[in-house]
Z-matrix of the N, CA and C atoms (Angstrom, degrees):
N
C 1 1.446
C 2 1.525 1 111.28
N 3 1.457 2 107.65 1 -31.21
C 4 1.895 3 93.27 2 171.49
C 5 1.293 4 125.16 3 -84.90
N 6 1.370 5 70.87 4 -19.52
C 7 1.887 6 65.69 5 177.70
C 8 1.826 7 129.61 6 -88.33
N 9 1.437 8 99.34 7 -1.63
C 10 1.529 9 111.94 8 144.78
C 11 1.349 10 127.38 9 -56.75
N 12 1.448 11 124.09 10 -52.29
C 13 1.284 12 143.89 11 144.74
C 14 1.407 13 113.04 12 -13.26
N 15 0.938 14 118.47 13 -57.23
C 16 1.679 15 121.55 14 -171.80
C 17 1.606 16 139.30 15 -103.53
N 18 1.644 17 83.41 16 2.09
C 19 1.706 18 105.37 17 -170.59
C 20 1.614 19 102.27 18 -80.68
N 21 1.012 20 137.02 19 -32.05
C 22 1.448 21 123.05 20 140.88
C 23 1.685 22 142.12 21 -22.53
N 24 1.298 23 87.16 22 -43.85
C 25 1.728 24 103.89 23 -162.86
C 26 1.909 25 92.49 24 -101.09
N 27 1.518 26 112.55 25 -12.53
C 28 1.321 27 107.29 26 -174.61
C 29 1.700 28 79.95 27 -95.79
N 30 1.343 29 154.28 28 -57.68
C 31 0.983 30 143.48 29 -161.83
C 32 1.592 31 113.85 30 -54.12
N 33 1.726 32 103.61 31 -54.65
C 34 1.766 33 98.32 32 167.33
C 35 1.469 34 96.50 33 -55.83
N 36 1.215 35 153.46 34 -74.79
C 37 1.332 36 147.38 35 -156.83
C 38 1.759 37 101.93 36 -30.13
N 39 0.898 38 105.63 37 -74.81
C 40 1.658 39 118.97 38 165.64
C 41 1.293 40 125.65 39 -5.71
N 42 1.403 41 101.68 40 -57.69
C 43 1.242 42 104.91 41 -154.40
C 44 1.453 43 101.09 42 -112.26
N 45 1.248 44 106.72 43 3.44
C 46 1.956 45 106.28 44 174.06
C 47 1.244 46 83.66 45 -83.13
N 48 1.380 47 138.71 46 -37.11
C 49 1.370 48 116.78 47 -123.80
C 50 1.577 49 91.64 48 -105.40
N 51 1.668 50 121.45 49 0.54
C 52 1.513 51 138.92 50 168.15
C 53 1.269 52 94.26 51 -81.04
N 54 1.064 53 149.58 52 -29.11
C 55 1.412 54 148.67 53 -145.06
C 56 1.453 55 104.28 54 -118.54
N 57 1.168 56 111.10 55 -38.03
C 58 1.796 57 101.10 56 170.41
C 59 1.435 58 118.32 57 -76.97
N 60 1.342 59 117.17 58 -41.77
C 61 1.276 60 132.34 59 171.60
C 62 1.744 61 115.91 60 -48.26
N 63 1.561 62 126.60 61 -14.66
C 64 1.473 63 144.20 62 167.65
C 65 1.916 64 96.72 63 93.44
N 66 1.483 65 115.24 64 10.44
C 67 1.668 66 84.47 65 167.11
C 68 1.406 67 134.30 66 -29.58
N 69 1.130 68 127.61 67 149.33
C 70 1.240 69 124.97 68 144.11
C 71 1.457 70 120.39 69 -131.05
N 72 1.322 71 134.78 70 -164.15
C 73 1.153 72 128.09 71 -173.94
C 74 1.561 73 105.59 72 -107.26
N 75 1.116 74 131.46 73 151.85
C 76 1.879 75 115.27 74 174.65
C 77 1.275 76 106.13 75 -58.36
N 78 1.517 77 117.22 76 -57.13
C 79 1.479 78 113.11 77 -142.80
C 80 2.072 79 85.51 78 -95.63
N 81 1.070 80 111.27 79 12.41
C 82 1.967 81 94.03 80 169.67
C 83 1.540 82 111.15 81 -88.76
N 84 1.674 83 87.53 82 139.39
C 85 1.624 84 99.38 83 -171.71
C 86 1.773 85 113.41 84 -76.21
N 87 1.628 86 114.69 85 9.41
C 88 1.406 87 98.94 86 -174.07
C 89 1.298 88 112.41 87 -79.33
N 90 1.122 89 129.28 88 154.19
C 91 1.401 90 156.29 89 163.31
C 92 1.518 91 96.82 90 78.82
N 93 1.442 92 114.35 91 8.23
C 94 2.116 93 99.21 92 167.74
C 95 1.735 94 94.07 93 -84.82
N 96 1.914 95 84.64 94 149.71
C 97 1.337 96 93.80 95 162.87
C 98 1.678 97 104.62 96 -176.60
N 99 1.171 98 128.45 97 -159.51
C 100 1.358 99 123.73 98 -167.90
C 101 1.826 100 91.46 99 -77.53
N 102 0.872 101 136.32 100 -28.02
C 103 1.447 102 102.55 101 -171.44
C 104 1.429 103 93.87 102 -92.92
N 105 1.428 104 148.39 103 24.83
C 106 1.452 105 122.54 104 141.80
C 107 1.409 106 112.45 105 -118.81
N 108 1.659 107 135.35 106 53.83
C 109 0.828 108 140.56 107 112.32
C 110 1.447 109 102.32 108 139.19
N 111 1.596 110 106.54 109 -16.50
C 112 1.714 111 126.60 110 -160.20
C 113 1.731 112 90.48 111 -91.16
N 114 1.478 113 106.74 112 140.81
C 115 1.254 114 113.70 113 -172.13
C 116 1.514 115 95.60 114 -124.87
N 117 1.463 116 90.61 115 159.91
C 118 1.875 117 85.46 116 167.48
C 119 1.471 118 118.03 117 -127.06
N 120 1.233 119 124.65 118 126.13
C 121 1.141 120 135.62 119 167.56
C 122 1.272 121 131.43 120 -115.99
N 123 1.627 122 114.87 121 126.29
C 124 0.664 123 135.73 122 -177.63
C 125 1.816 124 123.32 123 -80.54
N 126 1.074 125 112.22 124 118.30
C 127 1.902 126 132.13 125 -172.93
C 128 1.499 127 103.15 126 -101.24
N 129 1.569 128 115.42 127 102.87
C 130 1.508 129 97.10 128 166.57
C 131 1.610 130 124.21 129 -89.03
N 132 1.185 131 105.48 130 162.83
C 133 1.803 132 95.64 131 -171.79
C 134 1.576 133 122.63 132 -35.20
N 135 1.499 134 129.75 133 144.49
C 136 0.935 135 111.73 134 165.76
C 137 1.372 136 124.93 135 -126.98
N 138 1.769 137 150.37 136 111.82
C 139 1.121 138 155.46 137 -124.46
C 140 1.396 139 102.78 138 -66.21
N 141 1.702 140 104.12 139 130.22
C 142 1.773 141 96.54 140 165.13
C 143 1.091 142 77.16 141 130.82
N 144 1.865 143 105.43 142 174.28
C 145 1.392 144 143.56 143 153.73
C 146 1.259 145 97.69 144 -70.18
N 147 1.257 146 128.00 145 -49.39
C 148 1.952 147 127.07 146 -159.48
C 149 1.626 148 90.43 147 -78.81
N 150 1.364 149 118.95 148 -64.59
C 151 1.696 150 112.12 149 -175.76
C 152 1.957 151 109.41 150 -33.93
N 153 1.197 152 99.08 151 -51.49
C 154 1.775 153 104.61 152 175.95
C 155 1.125 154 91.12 153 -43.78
N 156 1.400 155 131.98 154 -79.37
C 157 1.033 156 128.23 155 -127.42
C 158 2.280 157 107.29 156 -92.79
N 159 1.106 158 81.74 157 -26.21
C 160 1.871 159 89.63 158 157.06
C 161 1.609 160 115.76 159 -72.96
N 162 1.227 161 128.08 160 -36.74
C 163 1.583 162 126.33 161 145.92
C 164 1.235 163 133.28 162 12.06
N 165 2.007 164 74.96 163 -95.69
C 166 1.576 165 92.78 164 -166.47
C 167 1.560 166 103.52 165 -89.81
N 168 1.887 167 120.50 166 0.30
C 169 1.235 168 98.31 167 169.41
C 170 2.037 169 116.61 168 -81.66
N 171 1.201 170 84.98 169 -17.51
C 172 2.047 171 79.18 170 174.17
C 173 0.945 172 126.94 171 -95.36
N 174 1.434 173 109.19 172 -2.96
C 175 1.585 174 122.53 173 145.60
C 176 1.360 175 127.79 174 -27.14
N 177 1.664 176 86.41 175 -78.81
C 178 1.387 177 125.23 176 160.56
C 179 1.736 178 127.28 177 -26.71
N 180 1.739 179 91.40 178 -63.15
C 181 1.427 180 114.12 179 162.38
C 182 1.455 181 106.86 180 -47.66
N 183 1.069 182 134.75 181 -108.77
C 184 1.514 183 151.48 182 173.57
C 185 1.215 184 106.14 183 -49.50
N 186 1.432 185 131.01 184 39.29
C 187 1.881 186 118.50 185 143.15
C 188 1.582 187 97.31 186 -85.76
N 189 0.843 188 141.50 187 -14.84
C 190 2.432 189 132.53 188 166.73
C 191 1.523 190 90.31 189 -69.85
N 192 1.256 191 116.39 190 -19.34
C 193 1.924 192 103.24 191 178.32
C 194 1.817 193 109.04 192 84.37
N 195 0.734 194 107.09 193 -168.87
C 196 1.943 195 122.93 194 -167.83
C 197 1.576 196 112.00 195 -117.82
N 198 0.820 197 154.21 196 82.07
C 199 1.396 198 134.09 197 141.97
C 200 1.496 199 121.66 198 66.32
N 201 0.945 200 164.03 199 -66.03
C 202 1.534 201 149.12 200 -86.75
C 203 1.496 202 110.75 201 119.63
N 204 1.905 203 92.98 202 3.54
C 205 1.974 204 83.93 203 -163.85
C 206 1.839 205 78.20 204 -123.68
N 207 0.994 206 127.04 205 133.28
C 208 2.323 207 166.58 206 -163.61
C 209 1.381 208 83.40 207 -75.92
N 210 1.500 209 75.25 208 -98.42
C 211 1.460 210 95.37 209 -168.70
C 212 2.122 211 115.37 210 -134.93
N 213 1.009 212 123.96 211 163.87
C 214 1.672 213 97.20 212 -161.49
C 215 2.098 214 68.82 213 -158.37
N 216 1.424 215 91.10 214 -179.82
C 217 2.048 216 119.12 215 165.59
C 218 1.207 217 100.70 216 -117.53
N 219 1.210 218 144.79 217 107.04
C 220 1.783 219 148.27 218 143.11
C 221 1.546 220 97.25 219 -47.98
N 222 1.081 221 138.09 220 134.19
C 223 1.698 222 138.28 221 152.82
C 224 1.477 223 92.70 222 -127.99
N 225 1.361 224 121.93 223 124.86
C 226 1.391 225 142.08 224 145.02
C 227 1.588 226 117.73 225 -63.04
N 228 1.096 227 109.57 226 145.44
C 229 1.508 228 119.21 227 142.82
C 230 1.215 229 130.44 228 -150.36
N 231 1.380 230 119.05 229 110.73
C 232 1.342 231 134.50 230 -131.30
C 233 1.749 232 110.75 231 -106.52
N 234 1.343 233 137.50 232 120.12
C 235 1.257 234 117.19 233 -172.47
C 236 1.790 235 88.50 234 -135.56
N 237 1.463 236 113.34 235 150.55
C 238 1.257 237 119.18 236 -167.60
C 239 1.299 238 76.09 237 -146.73
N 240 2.077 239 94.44 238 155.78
C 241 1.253 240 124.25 239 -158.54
C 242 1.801 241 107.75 240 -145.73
N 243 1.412 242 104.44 241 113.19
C 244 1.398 243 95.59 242 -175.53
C 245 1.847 244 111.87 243 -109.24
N 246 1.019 245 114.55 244 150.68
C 247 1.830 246 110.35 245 -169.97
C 248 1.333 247 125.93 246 -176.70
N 249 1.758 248 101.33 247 112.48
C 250 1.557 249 117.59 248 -132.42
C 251 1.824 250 85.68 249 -90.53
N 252 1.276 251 123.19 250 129.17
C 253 1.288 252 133.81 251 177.61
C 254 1.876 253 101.61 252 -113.66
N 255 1.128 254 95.83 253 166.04
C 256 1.578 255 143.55 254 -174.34
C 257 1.744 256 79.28 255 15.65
N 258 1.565 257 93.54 256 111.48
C 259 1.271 258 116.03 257 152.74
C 260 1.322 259 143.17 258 -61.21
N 261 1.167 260 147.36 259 78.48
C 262 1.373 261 136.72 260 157.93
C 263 1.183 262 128.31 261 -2.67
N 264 1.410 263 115.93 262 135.69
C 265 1.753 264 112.67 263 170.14
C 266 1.562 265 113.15 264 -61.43
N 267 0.986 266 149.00 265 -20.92
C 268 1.687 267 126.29 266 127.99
C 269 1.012 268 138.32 267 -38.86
N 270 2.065 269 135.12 268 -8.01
C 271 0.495 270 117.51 269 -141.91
C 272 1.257 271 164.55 270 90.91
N 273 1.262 272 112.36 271 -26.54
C 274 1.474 273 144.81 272 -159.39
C 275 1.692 274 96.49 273 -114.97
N 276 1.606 275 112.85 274 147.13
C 277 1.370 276 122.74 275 -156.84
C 278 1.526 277 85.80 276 -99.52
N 279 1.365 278 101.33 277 127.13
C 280 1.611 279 115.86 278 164.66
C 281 1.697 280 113.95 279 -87.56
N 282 1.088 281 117.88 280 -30.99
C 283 1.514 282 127.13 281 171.03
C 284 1.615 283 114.16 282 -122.73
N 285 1.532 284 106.38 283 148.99
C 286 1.135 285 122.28 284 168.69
C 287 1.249 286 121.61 285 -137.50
N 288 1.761 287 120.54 286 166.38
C 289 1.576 288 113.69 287 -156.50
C 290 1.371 289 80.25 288 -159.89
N 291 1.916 290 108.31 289 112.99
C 292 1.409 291 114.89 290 144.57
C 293 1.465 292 123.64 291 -98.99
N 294 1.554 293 104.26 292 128.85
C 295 1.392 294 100.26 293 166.64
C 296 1.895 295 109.97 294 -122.24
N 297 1.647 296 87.27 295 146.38
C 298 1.330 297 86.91 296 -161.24
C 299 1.727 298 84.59 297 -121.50
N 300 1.604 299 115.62 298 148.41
C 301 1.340 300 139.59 299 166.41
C 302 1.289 301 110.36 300 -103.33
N 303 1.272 302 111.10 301 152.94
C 304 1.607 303 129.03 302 154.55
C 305 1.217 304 125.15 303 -148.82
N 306 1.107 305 115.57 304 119.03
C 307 1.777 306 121.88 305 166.70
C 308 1.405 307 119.21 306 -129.39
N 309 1.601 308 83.38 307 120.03
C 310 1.142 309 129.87 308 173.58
C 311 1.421 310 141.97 309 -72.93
N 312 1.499 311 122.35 310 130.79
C 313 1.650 312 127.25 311 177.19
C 314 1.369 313 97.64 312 -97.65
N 315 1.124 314 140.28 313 -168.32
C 316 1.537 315 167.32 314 113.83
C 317 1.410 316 111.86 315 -119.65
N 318 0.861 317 157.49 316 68.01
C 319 1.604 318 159.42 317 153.06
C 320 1.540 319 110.97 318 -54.70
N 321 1.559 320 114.60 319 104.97
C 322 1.227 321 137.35 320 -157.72
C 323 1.572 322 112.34 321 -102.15
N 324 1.733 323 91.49 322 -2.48
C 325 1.646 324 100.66 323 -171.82
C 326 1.775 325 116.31 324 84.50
N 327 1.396 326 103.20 325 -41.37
C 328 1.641 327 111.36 326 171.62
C 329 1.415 328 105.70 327 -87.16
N 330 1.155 329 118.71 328 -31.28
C 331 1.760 330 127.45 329 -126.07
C 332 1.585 331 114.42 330 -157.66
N 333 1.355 332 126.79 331 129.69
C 334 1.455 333 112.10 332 -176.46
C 335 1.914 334 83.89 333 -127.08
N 336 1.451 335 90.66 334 139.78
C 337 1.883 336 102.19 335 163.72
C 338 1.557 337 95.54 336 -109.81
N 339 1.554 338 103.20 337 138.41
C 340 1.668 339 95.58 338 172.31
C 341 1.588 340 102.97 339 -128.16
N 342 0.821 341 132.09 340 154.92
C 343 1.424 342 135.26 341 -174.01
C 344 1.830 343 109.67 342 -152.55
N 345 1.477 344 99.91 343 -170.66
C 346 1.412 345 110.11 344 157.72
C 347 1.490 346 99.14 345 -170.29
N 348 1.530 347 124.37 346 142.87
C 349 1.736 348 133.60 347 137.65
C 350 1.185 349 114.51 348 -103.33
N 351 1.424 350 98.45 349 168.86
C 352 1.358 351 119.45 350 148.41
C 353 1.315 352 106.35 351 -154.58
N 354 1.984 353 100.25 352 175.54
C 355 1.244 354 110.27 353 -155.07
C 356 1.668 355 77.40 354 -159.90
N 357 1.745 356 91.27 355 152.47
C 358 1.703 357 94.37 356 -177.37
C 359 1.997 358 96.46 357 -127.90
N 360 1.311 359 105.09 358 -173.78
C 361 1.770 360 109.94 359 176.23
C 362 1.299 361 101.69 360 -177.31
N 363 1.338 362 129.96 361 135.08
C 364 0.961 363 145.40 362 171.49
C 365 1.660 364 125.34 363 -103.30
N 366 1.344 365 119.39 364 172.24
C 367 1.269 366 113.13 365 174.73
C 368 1.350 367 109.40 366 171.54
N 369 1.293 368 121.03 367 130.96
C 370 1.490 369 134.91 368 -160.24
C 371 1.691 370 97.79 369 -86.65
N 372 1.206 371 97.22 370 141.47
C 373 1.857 372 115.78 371 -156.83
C 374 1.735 373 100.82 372 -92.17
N 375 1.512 374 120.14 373 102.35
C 376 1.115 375 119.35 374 175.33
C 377 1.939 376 118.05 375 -54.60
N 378 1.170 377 101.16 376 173.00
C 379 1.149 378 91.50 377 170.22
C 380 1.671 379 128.22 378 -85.49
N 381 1.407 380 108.89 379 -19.46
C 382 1.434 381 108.16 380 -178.86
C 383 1.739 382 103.94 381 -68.69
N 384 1.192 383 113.23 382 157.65
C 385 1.872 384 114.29 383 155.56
C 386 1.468 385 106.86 384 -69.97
N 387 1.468 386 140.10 385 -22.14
C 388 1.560 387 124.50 386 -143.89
C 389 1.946 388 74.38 387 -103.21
N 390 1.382 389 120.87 388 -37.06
C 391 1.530 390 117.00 389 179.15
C 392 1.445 391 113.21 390 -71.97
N 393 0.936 392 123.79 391 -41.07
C 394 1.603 393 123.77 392 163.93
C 395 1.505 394 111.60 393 -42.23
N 396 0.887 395 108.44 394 -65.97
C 397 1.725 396 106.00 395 160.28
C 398 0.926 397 142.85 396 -32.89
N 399 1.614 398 119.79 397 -55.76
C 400 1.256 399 136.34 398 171.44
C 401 1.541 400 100.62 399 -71.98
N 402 1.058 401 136.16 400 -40.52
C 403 1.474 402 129.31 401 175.26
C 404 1.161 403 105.20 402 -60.75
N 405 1.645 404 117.26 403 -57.85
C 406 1.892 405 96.79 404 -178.66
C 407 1.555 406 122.86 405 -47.52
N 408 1.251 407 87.99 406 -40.97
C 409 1.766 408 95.74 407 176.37
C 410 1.216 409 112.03 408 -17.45
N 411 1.518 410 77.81 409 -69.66
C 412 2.567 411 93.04 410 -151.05
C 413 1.555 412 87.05 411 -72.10
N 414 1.613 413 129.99 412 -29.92
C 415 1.403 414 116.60 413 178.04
C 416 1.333 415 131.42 414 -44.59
N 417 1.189 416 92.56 415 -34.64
C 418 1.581 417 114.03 416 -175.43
C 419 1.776 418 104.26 417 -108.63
N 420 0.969 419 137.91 418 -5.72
C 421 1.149 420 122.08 419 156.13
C 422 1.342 421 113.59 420 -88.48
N 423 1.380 422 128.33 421 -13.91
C 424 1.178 423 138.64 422 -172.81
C 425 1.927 424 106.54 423 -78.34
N 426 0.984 425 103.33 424 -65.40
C 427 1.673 426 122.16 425 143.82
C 428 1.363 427 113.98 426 -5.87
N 429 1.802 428 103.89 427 -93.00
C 430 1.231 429 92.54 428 -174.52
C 431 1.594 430 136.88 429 -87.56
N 432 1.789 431 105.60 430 22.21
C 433 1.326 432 103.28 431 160.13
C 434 1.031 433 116.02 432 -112.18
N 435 1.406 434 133.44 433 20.60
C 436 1.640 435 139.95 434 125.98
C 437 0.973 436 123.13 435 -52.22
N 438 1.689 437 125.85 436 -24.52
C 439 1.196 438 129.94 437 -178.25
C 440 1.132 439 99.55 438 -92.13
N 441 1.219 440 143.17 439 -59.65
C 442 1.270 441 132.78 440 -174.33
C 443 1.617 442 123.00 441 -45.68
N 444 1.470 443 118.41 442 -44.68
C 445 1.154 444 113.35 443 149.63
C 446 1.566 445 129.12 444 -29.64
N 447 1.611 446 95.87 445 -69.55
C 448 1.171 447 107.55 446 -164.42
C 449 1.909 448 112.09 447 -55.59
N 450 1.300 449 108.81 448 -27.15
C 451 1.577 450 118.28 449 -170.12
C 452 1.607 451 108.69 450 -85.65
N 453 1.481 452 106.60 451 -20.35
C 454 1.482 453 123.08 452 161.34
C 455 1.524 454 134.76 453 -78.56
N 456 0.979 455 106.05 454 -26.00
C 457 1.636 456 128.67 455 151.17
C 458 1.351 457 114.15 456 -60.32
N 459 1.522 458 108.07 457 -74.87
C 460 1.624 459 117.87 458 166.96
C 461 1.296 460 124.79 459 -31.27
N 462 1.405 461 120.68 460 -54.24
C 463 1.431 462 135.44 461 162.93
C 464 1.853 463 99.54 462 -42.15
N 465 1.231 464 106.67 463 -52.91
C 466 1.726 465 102.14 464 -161.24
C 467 1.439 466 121.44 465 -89.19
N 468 1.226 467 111.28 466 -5.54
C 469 1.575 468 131.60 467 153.79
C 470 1.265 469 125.88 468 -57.80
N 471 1.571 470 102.16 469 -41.39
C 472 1.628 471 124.67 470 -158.22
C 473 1.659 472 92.74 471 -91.20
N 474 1.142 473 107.92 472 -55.76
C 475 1.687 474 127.03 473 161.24
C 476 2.122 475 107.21 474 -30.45
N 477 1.327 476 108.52 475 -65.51
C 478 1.258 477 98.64 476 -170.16
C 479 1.887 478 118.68 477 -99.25
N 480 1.976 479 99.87 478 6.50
C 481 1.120 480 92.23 479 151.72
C 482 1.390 481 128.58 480 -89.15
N 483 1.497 482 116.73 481 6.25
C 484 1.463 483 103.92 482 -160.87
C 485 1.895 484 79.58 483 -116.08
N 486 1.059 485 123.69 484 25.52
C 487 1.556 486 113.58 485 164.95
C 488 1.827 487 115.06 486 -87.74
């Protein structure tokens, strides 16, 4: 029973004593900024389910930031490619192949990097329609977070060839 009493005052105890010591959290944004190495870039929306989902993967990509690059504008432009392979004797596509593009700005305000990837994914076409769907899905989400990588790399190549 006392020691119910005090499990409060041991929790504030706790947690000053995280706080004097300089914890921080990994993923908290206080005290990042361009002079410790983290840059910020800004992604404006890009149209689609795949643009969503190319987004928040170079987000993802580039939250450690760029090199030498503050702050910059990423603009995408995103073109996806769908293409029904090896036909069935019905007719009907037993395979499919998305390939998805992106080309890319970085506009750094000083400096523009321009590029483009792509990245492709495949996936064999069930027989239901509601599975056909769900397969394109992850096909294409699969896709375009290869691309995002891949356009994040590209960016950091281009980045440490021009040093």
């Amino acid at each position: 029973m006392m020691l119910s009493r005090f499990a409060p005052l041991t929790a504030l105890l706790a947690l000053l004593a995280l706080a004097a010591c300089g914890f921080q959290p990994v993923h908290s944004s206080a005290g990042l900024g361009a002079s410790n190495g983290v840059s910020s870039i800004v992604i404006p929306q890009i149209e689609g389910r795949s643009g969503h989902t190319l987004r928040k993967a170079l987000l993802r990509e580039l939250a450690p930031g760029l090199t030498g690059v503050d702050t910059g504008t990423l603009t995408i432009r995103l073109d996806e490619t769908l293409r029904r392979l090896a036909i069935r004797p019905d007719e009907a596509a037993a395979r499919t192949d998305i390939t998805v593009k992106g080309d890319y700005v970085l506009d750094t305000g000083t400096d523009a990097i321009r590029g483009s990837a792509t990245a492709e994914s495949s996936f064999n076409v069930p027989i239901s329609a509601f599975g056909d769907i769900a397969a394109q899905t992850s096909a294409s989400d699969r896709a375009v977070t290869q691309l995002a990588q891949r356009i994040a790399d590209d960016i950091r190549l281009q980045l440490a060839n021009a040093e």
